[in-house]
C-alpha positions as a printed Julia matrix, in Angstrom:
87×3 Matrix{Float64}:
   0.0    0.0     0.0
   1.21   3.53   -1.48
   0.11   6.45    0.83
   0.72   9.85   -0.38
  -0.53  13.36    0.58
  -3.12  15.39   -1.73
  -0.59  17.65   -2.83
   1.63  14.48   -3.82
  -1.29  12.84   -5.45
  -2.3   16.08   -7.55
   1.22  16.11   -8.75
   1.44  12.84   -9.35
  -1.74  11.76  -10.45
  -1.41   9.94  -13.95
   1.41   7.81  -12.37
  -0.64   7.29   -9.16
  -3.8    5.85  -11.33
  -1.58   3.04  -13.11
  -0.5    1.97   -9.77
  -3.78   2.24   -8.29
  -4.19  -0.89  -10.26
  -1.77  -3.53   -8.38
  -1.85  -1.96   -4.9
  -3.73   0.49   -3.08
  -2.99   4.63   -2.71
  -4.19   6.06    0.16
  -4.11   9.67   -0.14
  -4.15  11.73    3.24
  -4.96  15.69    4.03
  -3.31  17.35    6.85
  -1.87  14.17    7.92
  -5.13  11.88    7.95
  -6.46   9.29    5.25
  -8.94  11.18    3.25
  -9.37   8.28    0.26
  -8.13   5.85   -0.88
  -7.4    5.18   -5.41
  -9.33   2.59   -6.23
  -9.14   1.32  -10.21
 -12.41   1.24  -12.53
 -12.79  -1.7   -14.61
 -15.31  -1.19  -17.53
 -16.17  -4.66  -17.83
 -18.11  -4.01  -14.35
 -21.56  -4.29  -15.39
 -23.42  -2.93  -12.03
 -20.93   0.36  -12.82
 -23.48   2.71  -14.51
 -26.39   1.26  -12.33
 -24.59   2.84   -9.14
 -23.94   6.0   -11.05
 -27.22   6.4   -11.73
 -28.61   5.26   -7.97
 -25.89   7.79   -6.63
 -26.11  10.67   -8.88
 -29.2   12.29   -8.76
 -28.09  15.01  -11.33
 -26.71  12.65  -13.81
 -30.21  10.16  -13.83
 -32.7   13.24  -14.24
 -30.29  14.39  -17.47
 -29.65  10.57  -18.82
 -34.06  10.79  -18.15
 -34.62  13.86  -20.0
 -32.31  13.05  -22.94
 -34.46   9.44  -23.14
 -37.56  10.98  -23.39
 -36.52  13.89  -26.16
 -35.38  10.51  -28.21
 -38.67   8.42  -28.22
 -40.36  11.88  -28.76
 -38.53  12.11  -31.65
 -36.68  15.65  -31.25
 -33.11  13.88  -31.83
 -31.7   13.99  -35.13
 -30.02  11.19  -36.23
 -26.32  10.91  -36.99
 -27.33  10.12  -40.67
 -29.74  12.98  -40.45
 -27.26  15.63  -39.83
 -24.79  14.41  -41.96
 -27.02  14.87  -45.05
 -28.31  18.23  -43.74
 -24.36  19.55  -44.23
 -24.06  17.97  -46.97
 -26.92  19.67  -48.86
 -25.66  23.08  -47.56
């Protein structure tokens, strides 16, 4: 285990996330663990479930942008590609 303080960790940061991967960083303020670098894998499937159950923000926008598609006020990629290409 890797512990390092916050202005370490800001400095460091890109380095600090590849070894987040084979052992933990625990990154401390004023002395005291604040958090500890975890990795994300993208193969977790639960991943955006718990983004969405956490982030209130972030499900009311992903909701809106749903219902403006099966209402039909999205263009399509194909859509807006011709559109520029008739102008």
């Amino acid at each position: 285990m890797k512990i390092v303080d916050l202005e370490e960790a800001k400095a460091n940061l890109e380095g600090l996330a590849r070894e987040c991967r084979s052992s933990p960083v625990v990154v401390t303020v004023d002395g005291k663990p604040a958090f500890e670098m975890v990795p994300f894998y993208s193969d977790d499937p639960g991943f955006i479930d718990r983004l969405l159950e956490q982030n209130e923000p972030f499900r009311r926008l992903l909701e809106s942008r749903h219902k403006e598609c099966e209402a039909g006020n999205v263009s399509s990629l194909e859509d807006v590609r011709r559109r520029i290409e008739e102008k």
